[in-house]
C-alpha positions in Angstrom: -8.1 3.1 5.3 -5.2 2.3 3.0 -1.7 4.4 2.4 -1.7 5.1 -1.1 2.4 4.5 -1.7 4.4 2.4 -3.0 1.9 -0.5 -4.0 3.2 -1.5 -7.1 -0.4 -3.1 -8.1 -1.4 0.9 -8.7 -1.5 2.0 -11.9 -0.9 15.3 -17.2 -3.5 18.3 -17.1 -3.8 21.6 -16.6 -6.1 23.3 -13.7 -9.4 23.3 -14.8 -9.8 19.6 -17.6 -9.6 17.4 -15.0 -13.1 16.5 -13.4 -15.4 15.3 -16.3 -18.7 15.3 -14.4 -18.3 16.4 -11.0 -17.1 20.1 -9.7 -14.8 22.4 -7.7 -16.8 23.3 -4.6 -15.5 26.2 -3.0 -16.1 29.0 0.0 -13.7 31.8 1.1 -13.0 32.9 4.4 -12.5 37.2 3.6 -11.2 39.1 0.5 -12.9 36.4 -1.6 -11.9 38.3 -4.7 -8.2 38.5 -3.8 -8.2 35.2 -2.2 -9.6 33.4 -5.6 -6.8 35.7 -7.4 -4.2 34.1 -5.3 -5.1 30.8 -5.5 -5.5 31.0 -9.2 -1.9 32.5 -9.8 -0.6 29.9 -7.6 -2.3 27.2 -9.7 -1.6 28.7 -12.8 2.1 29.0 -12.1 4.1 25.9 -10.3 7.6 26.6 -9.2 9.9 24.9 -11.9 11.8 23.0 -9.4 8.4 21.2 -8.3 7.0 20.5 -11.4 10.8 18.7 -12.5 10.1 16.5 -9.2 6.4 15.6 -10.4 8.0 14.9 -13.5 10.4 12.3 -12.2 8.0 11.0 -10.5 5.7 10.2 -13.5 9.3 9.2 -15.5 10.1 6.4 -13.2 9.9 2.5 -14.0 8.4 0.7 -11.2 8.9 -2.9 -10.6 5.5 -4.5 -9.4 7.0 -8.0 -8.7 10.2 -9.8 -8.7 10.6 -13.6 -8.3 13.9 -15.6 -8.3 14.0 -19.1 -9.5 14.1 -22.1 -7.1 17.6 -23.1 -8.1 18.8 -19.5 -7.3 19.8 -19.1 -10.8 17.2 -16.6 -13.0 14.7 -14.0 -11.7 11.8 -12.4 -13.3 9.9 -9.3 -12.5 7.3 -7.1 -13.8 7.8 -3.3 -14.3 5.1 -0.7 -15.7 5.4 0.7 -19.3 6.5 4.3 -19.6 5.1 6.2 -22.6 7.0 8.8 -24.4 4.8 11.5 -22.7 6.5 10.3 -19.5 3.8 8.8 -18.0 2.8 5.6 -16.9 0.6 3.9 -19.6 -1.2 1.3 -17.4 0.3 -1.9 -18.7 3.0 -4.1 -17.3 6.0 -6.3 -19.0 7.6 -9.4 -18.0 11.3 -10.2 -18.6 13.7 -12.8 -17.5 17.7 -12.3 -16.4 20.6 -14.5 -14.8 21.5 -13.5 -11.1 24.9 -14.4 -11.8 26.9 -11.1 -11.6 29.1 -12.1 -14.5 26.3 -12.7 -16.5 26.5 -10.8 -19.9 23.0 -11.9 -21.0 20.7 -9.1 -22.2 17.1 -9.5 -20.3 14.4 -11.6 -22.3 10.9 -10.3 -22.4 8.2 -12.7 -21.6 5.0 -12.4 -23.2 1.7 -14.0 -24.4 1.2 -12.3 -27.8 4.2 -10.6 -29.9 7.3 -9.3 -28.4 6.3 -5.7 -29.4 2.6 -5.6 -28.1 2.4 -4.3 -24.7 -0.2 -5.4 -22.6 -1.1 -6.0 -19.0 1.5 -9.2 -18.0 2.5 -9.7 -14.6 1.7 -12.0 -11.3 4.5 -14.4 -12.0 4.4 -17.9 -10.8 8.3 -20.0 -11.2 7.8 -24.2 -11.5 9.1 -26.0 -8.6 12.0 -27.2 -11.6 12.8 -23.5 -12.9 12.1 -24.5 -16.0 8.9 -22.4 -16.7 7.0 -19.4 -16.1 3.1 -18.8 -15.6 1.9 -15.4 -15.9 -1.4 -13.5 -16.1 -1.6 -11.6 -19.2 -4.3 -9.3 -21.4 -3.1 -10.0 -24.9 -6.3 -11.6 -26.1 -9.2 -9.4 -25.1 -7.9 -6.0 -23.4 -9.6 -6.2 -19.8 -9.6 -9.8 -19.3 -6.3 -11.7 -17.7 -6.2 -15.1 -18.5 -3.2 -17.8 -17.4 -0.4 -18.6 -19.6 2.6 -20.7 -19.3 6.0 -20.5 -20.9 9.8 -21.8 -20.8 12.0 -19.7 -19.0 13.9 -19.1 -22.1 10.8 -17.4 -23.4 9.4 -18.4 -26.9 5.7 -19.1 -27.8 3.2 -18.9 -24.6 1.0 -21.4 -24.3 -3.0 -20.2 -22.8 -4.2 -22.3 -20.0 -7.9 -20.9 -19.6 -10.5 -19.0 -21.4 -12.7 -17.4 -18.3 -14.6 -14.6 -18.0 -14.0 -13.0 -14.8 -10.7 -11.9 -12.5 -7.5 -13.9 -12.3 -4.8 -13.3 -9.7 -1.9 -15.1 -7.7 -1.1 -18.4 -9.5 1.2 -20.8 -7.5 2.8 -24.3 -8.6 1.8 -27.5 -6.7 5.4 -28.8 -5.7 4.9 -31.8 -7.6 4.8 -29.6 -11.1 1.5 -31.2 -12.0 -0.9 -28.6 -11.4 -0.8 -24.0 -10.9 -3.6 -23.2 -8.3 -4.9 -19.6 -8.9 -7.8 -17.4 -7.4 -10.7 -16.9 -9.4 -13.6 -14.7 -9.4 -15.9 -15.2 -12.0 -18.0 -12.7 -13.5 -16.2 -10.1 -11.8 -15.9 -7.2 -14.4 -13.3 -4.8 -12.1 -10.3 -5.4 -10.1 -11.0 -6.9 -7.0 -10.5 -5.4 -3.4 -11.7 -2.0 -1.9 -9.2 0.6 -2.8 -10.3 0.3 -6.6 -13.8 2.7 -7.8 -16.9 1.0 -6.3 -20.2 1.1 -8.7 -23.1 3.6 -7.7 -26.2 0.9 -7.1 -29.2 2.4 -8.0 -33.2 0.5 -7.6 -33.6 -1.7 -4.4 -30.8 -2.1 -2.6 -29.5 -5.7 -1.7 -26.1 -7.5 -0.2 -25.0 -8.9 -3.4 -21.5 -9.7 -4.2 -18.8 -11.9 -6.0 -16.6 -15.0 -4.3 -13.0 -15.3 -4.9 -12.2 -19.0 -5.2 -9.2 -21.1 -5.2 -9.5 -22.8 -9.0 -6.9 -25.4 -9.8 -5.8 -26.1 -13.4 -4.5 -29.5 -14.8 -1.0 -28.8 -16.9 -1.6 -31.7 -18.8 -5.6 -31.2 -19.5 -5.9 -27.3 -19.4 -9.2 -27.6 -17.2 -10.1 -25.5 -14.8 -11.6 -26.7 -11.8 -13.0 -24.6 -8.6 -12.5 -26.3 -5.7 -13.8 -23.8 -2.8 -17.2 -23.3 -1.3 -18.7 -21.0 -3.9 -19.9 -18.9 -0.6 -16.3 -18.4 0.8 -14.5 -15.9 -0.2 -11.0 -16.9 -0.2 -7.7 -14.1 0.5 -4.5 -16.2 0.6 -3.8 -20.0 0.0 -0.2 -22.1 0.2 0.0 -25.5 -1.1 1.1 -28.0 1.2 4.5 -30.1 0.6 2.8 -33.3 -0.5 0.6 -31.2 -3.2 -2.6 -32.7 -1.6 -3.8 -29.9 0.8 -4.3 -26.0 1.3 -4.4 -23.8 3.8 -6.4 -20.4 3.0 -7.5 -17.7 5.3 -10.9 -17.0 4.1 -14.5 -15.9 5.0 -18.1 -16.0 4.4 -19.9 -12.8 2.2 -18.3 -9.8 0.9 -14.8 -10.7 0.1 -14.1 -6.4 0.2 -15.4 -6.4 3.9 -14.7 -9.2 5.8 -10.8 -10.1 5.3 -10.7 -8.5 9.3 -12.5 -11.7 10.5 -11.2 -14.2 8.1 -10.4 -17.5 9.4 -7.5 -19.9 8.9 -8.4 -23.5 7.2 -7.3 -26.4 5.5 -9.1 -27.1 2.2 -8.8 -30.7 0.3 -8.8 -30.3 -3.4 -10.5 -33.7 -4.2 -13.4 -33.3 -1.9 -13.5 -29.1 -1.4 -14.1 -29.7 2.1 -12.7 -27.0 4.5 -11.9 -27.3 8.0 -10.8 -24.4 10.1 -8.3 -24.8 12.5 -8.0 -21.2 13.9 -10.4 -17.9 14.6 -8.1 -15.5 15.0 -8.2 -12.6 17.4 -6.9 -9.6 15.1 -6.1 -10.2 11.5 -4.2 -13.3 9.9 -2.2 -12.8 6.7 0.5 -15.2 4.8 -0.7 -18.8 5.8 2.3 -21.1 5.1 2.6 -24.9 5.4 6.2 -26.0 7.4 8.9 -27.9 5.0 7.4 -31.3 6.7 3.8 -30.6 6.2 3.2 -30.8 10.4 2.7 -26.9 11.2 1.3 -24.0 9.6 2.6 -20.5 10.7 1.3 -17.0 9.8 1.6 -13.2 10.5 -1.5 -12.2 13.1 -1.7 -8.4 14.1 -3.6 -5.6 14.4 -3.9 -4.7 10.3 -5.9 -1.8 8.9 -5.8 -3.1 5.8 -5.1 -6.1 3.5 -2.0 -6.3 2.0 -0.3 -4.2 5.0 0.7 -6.5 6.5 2.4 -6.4 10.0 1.9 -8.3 13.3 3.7 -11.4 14.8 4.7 -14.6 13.1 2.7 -17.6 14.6 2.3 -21.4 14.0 -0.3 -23.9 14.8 -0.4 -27.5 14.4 -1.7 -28.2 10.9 -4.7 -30.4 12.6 -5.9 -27.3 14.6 -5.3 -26.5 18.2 -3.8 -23.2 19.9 -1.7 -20.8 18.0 1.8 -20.5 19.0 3.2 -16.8 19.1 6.5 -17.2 18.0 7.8 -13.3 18.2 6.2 -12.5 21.4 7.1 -8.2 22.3 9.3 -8.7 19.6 9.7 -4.1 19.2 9.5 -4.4 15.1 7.1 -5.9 12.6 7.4 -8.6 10.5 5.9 -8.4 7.4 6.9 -11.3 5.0 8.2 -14.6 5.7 9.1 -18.4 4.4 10.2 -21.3 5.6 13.6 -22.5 4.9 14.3 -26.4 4.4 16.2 -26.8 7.6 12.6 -25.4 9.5 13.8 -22.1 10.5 11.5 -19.0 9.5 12.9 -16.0 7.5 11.5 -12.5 7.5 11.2 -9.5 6.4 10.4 -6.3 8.8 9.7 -2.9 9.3 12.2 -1.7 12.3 11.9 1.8 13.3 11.7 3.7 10.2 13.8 0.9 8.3 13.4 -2.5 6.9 15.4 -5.3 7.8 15.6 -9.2 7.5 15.7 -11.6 10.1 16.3 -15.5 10.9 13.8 -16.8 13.4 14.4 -20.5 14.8 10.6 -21.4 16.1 11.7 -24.0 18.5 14.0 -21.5 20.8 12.3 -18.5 19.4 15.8 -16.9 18.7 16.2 -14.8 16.2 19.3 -12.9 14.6 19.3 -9.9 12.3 20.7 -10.4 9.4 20.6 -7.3 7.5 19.3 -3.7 8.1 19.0 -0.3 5.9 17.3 2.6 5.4 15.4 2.0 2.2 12.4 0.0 1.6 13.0 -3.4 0.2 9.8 -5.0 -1.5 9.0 -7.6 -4.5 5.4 -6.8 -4.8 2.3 -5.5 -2.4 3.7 -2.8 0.4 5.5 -3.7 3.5 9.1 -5.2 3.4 9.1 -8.1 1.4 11.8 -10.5 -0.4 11.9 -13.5 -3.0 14.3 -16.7 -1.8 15.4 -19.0 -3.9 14.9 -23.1 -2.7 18.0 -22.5 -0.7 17.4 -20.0 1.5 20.2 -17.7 1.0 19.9 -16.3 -2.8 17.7 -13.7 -3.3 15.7 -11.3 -5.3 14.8 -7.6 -4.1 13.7 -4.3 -5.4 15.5 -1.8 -3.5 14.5 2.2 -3.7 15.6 4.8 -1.2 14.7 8.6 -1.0 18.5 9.2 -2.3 17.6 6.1 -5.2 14.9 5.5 -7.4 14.0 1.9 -7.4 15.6 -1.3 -9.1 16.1 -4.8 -9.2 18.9 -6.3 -7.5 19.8 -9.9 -6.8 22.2 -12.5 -5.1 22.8 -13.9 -1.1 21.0 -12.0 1.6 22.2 -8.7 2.0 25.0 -8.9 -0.6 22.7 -8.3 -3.6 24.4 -7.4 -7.0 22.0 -4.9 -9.3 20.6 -6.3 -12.3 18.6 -3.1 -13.6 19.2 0.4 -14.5 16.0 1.1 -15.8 16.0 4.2 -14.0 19.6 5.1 -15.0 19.4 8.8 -15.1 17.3 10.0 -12.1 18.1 11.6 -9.2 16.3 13.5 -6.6 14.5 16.6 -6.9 14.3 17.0 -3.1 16.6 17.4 -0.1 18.2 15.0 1.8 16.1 12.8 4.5 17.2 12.2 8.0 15.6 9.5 10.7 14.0 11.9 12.9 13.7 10.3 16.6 11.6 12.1 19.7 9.7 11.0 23.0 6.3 11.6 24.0 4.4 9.8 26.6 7.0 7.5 27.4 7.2 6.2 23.7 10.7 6.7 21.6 8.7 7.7 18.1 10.5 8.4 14.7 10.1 10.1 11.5 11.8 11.0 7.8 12.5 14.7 7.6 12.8 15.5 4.1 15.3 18.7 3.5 14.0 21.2 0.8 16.1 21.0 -2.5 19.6 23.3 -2.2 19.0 23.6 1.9 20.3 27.2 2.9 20.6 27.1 6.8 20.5 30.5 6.9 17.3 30.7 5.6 13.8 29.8 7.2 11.5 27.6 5.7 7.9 26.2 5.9 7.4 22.6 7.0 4.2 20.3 6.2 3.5 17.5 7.8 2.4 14.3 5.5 0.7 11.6 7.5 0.7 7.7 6.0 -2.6 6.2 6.2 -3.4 2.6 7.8 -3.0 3.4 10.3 -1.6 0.2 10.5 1.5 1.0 8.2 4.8 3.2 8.0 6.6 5.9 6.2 9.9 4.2 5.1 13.0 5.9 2.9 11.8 5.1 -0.2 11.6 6.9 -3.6 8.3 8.6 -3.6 5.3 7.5 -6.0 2.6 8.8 -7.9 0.4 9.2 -5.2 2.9 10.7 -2.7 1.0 13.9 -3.7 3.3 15.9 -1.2 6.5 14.9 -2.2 7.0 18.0 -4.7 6.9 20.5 -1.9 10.3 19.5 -0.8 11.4 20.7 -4.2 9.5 24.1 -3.8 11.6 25.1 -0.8 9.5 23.4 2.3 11.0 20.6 4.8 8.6 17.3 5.4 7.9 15.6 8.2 6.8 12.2 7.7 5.8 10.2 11.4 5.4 7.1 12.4 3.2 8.1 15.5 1.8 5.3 17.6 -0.4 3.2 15.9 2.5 2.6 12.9 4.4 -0.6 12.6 7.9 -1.0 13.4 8.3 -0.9 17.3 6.3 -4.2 17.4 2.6 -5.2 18.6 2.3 -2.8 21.5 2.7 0.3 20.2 0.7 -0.7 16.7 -1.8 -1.3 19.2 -1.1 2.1 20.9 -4.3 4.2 19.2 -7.5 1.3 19.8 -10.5 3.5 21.3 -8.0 6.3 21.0 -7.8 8.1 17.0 -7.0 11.2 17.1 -5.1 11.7 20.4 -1.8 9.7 21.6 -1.1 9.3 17.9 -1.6 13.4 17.1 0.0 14.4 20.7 2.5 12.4 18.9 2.5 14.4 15.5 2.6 17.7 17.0 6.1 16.6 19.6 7.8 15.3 16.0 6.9 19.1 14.6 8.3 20.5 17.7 11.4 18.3 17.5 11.6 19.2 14.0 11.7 23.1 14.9 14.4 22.6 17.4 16.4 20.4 14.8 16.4 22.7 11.3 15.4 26.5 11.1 11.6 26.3 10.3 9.4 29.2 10.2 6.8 28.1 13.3 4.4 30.1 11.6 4.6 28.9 8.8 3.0 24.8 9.1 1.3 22.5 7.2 -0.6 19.3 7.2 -1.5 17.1 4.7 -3.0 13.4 4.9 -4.9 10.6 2.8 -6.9 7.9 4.2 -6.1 7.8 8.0 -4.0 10.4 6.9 -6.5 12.4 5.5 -8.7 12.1 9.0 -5.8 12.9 10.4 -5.6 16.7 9.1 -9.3 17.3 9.5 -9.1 16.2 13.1 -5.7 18.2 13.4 -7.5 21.6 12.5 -10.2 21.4 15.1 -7.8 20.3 17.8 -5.0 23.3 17.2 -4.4 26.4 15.1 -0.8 25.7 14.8 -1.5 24.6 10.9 -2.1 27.8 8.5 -3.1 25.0 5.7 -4.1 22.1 5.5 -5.1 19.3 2.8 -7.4 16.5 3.6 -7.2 13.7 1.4 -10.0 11.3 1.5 -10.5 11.5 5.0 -13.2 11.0 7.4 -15.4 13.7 9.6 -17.6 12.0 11.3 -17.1 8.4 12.3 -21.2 7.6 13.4 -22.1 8.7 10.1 -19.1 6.4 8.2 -20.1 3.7 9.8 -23.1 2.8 7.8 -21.4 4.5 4.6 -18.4 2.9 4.0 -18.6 -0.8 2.7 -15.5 -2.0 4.8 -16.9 -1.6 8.1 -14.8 -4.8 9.7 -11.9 -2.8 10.4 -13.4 -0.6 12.8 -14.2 -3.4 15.4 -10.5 -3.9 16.3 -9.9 -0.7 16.5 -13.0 0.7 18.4 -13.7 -2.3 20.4 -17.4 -1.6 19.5 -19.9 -1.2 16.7 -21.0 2.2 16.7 -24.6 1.4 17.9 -23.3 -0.6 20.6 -21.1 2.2 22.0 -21.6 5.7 19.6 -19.4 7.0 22.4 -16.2 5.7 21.0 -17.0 7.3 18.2 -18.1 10.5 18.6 -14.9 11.3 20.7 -12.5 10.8 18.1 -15.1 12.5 15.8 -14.1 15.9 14.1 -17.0 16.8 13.6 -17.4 16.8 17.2 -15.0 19.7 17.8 -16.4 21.5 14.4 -16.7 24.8 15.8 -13.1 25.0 17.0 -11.9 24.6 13.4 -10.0 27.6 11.7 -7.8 26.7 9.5 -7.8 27.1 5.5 -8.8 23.6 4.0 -8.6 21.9 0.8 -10.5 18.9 0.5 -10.1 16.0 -1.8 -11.5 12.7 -2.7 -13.1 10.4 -5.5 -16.4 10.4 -6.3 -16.1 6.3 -5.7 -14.3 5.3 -2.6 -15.7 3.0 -0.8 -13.3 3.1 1.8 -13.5 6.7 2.5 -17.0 8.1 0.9 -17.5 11.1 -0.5 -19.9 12.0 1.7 -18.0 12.0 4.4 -15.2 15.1 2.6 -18.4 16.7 1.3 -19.9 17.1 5.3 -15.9 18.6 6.7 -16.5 20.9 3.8 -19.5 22.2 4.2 -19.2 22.3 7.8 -16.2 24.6 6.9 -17.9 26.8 4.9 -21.1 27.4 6.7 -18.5 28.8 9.4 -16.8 31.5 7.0 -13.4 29.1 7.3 -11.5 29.0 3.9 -12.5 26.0 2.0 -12.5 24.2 -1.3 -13.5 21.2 -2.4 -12.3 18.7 -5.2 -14.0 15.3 -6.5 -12.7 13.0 -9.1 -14.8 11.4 -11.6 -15.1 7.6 -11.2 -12.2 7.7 -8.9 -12.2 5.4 -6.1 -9.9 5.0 -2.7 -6.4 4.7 -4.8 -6.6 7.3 -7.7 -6.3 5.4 -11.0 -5.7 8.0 -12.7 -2.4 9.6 -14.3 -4.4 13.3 -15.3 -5.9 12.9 -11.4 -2.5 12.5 -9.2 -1.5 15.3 -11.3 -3.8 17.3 -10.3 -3.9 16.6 -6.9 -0.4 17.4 -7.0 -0.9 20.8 -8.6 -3.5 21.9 -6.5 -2.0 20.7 -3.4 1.1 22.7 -4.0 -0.9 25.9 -5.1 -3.0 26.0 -1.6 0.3 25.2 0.6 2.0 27.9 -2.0 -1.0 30.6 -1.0 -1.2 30.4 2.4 2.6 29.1 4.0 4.8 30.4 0.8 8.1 28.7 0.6 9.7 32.2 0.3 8.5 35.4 1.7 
């Protein structure tokens, strides 16, 4: 169940043009007339300070990769086109500065086709000699990426492969001979869960499409798979020599089984795999050692692929037992590399913040080398970096809830910025404050977002916003497209953001803290940071909210059938009734880890962290959200919490996005959700009475 911000990989309308074929479902409580009347007026008329704050939000460049050179000396990134409507169009750009701070060099765009045509360009791969660039780019047939290579200087791009099918993460042998890339051929559509599944219709059958690990000759152009073509392979490093990979990868659907993937080495002349490692939890971020002897990785309890969090291991590149090389280590390392001396460098979520770290794997000491509170990220959604060949110069996108996002560059911690593409904005919200309280013997924390022009005379509303995962965390960081809540704290409401148990950043244990146990330690922890939160700033107790997508979104319908403390809530894409999403959704991996079960080897498990289960206790007025596409989080399952809801004369309405799927696409939709959100909060827990 994936948090929907910041990934950068994701890509404006009044109330009632947005859903092309489905409809607005909804049932009131009482008063129906004067209930509808409310609503609509609410809807019909946003408070100007929270439709300037959706605006920013929409206005903002984002910077969906960054990659420094090897020699320290250049970085590239990838940020999304704007259009003059202020809205993100949907396609990407590439361009190419110096680090050096008294460089005077204007950035060069990198592209395949002209300089002025925008297309899709991104997924930027340096050679081992800084001399050139491959990309992924659109620019001959809109839809299809294909592989092209160019001089760092820029000038004409030269096309490497004519496929038909899905490119993605290209990566130089170290010898400069050869780029390695995954490949999934025939694959019309994005691949990965989060993106809108297709609606199967005749006889039903497991059918699906392999990522493979394709390699293709610089000097020949030819593309040559070399995987099984029944393995679906996630991640892959080159090793030293250019001779061997390691992948984590798995038999049958590629969108299910990442949560069981396995960790082997793959030879490129024979495509013979051997795995060396079946992991316990999940494995993410294989990576050979600088002399080709070890292989270490990041294995944890993830939700998801592509949230990465756990501890950093290494095994013997032959096979044998794992050694845990962060053992109760109380944050979670998210990103790493090896440096040429052998030590590992990482990136972390720590308590709210993200930090970077120097880990020696044969003592197992480690020193923190830098610590903020802002995210830091160079593409996908945890705490990430780029390092240049020498370990200590570096590339970074840093964004805050005070700073929208830019590029910034130099040694660790002592970045210089390059950018100011988003010269200009500043916050339509409050300040935020690192919220810290205790419940059952845990130290948790959480962002409390101020309301804009914060009157401490004054009461205000508060509305909890719960990340989904859970494996993940909320982090300072300036808010996205999907952070459909954000706007509120223009409108006059405080937000709580929590990182109950279950969230990264206080290491292993406490990500571990919810198995077998959703919906209980990690809301008992919820409802002490709302009472911390009432003791802290003057908010109105009567006067709470709660709002949630993915996890999140289970999150507030299990919150309203375990307490009437909430006067509105909005689930987003959640889930109601976990026996019944077991055979809905097509990701059902994750739930092992968490649940310890299948659901027809122990429905128990289940049911007890159901809401459906406590239905009848539910009272709260509801709005209910999702795509008509997910896969992760059916429809189904928003469409049963809502009529359950409605059959019981509880307030209720229901929204579903055409051809939307787990991650809304698109720009018209997070609008929307936006609007709406703030017009049912608005109606029922006004910012001013």
């Amino acid at each position: 169940m994936m948090q929907l911000s910041p990934k950068t990989t994701a890509i404006c309308a009044a109330f009632l043009t947005v859903l092309s074929v489905t409809a607005v479902h909804s049932q009131e409580k009482s008063e129906p007339k004067q209930v509808q009347a409310r609503l609509k007026s609410a809807q019909r008329s946003q408070p100007g300070p929270a439709d300037e704050a959706l605006r920013t939000l929409f206005r903002t460049h984002r910077f969906e990769q960054a990659a420094i050179s090897p020699d320290g000396k250049k970085v590239a990134w990838v940020e999304t086109v704007i259009a003059k409507t202020g809205a993100p169009t949907g396609d990407t750009t590439i361009f190419v500065a110096e680090t050096a701070a008294t460089a005077n060099t204007a950035p060069k765009r990198i592209a395949a086709g002209p300089y002025d045509s925008i297309h899709a360009e991104g997924s930027v791969a340096w050679s081992p000699d800084s001399k050139q660039i491959a990309f992924l780019s659109d620019a001959e047939k809109r839809g299809q990426l294909e592989l092209y290579v160019t001089t760092a200087a820029g000038g004409t791009a030269r096309k490497l492969t004519s496929v038909k099918g899905f490119l993605q993460s290209p990566a130089w042998s170290p010898d400069g001979k050869t780029i390695a890339i995954l490949f999934t051929e025939n694959l019309t559509k994005s691949a990965g869960p989060l993106v809108a599944e297709e609606h199967p219709t005749g006889e039903i059958k497991d059918s699906f499409y392999e990522q493979r690990l394709a390699l293709v000759d610089l000097a020949t152009n030819k593309l040559r798979q070399i995987s099984p073509a029944d393995t679906y392979i996630y991640e892959y490093d080159w090793s030293p020599d250019s001779k061997n990979f390691v992948v984590s990868s798995a038999l049958g659907n590629g969108d299910n089984n990442w949560w069981i993937a396995e960790l082997s080495t793959l030879d490129p002349a024979t495509g013979l795999m051997k795995s060396i490692y079946k992991p316990k939890l999940q494995i993410a971020q294989p990576q050979w050692s600088p002399d080709g002897s070890k292989i270490a990785f990041i294995e944890g309890l993830m939700s998801d692929e592509g949230l990465t969090g756990g501890d950093i291991h290494s095994i013997n590149a032959s096979g044998g037992e794992p050694e845990n090389l962060t053992p109760n280590r109380k944050t979670s390392p998210s990103w790493f590399t090896w440096t040429k001396q052998g030590k590992i460098l990482l990136a972390e979520y720590a308590a709210g913040d993200s930090a970077i770290g120097l880990l020696d794997p044969a003592t197992r000491k480690s020193e923190q080398l830098w610590r903020g509170s802002e995210r830091i990220n160079v593409g996908g959604w945890g705490p990430t970096l780029s390092v240049a060949a020498d370990g200590k110069s570096s590339a970074v996108v840093r964004s805050s809830f005070a700073s929208a996002p830019e590029l910034w560059a130099g040694p660790l911690g002592d970045w210089q910025q390059l950018t100011h593409r988003n010269k200009g904005l500043q916050p339509n919200w409050g300040e935020a404050k690192s919220l810290t309280w205790k419940n059952d013997g845990n130290e948790v924390q959480g962002w409390l977002i101020y309301p804009k022009d914060f009157d401490a005379t004054k009461k205000y509303p508060l509305v909890v916003d719960v990340h989904g995962g859970p494996s993940y965390a909320a982090l300072s960081d300036w808010p996205g497209t999907h952070d459909y809540a954000f706007p509120l704290a223009a409108a006059g409401y405080f937000i709580l953001q929590p990182n109950p148990r279950g969230s990264y950043g206080q290491g292993e244990a406490f990500t571990r803290g919810n198995v077998k146990d959703f919906g209980y330690g990690d809301f008992r922890d919820i409802l002490a940071g709302v009472d911390e939160a009432i003791k802290s700033v003057p908010i109105d107790p009567n006067r709470l909210g709660l709002f949630g997508w993915s996890y999140g979104g289970y999150m507030a319908m299990w919150g309203v059938t375990q307490t009437n403390r909430f006067k509105a809530a909005v689930a987003g894409a959640g889930i109601m009734n976990w026996q019944s999403y077991y055979g809905e959704n097509q990701i059902d991996q994750w739930m092992i880890p968490f649940f310890g079960k299948s659901v027809y080897d122990d429905p128990e498990v289940y049911a007890k962290s159901a809401p459906i289960t406590f239905i009848k206790k539910a009272k709260t007025p509801t709005l209910v959200v999702v795509g008509d596409s997910d896969g992760e989080c059916p429809t189904p399952q928003s469409f049963e919490f809502w009529h359950a809801l409605k059959t019981q004369g509880v307030e209720t309405q229901l929204v579903v996005y055409d051809h939307e799927g787990h991650l809304f696409a698109s720009a018209k939709h997070q609008r929307d959700v936006t609007q709406r959100l703030l017009a049912w909060f608005n109606s029922h827990l006004p910012a001013s009475l």
